[in-house]
C-alpha atoms as one frame of an Amber mdcrd trajectory, in Angstrom:
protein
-131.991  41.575-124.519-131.307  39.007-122.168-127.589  38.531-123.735-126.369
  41.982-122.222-127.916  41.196-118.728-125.895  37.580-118.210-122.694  39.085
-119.982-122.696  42.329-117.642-123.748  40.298-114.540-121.314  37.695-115.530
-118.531  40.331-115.933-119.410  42.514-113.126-120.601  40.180-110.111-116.970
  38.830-109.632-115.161  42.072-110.005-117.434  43.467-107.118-116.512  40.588
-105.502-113.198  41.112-105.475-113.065  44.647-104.809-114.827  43.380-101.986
-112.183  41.107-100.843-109.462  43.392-101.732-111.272  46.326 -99.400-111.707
  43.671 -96.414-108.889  41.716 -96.574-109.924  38.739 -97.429-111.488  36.268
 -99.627-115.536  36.074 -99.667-117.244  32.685 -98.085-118.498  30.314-100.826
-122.006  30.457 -99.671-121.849  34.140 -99.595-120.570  34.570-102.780-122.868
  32.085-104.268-125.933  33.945-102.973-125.097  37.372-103.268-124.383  36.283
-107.532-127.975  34.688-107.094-129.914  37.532-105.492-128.139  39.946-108.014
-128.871  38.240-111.081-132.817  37.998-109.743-132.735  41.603-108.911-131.113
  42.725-112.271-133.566  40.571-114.493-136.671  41.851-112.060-135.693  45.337
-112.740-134.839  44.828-116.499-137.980  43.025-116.775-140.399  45.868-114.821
-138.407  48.801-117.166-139.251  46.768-120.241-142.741  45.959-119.643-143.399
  49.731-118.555-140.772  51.292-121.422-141.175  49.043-124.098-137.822  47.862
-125.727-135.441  49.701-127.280-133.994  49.134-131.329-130.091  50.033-131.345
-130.030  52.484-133.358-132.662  54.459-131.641-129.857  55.671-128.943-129.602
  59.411-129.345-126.819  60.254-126.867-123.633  58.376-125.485-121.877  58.573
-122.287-119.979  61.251-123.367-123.085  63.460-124.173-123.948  62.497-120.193
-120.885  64.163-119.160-120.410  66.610-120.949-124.794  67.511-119.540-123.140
  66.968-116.340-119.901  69.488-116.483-121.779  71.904-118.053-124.265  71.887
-114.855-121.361  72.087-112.318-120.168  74.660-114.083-123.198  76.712-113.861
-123.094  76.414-109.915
């Protein structure tokens, strides 16, 4: 459980760090960088730990549908407009 949240935040904070230096031109502060990694990662595990108290966890094999299945729900509605 707790394995996926620190290998997607570790994965994903720097990347949106960087697209964040790449859209402004320049290279984060340190102590900005530091914190915003900080507040993220107590954010993620806050809402992670809220859904799982509320949802109950969930066993691997109990996913019915993929991402795929999401877009294909989702083309079929913008077809329909």
């Amino acid at each position: 459980l707790w394995s996926y949240l620190l290998r997607s935040w570790a994965v994903c904070i720097p990347v949106g760090l960087a697209i964040r230096g790449a859209a402004t031109q320049h290279v984060p502060p340190a102590p900005f960088a530091v914190i915003s990694m900080l507040t993220t990662l107590f954010l993620l595990a806050s809402w992670r730990s809220a859904y799982f108290t509320v949802a109950g966890p969930t066993v691997e094999g109990d996913r019915g549908a993929g991402l795929f299945d999401g877009l294909k729900m989702i083309l079929t509605l913008v077809r329909r407009w």
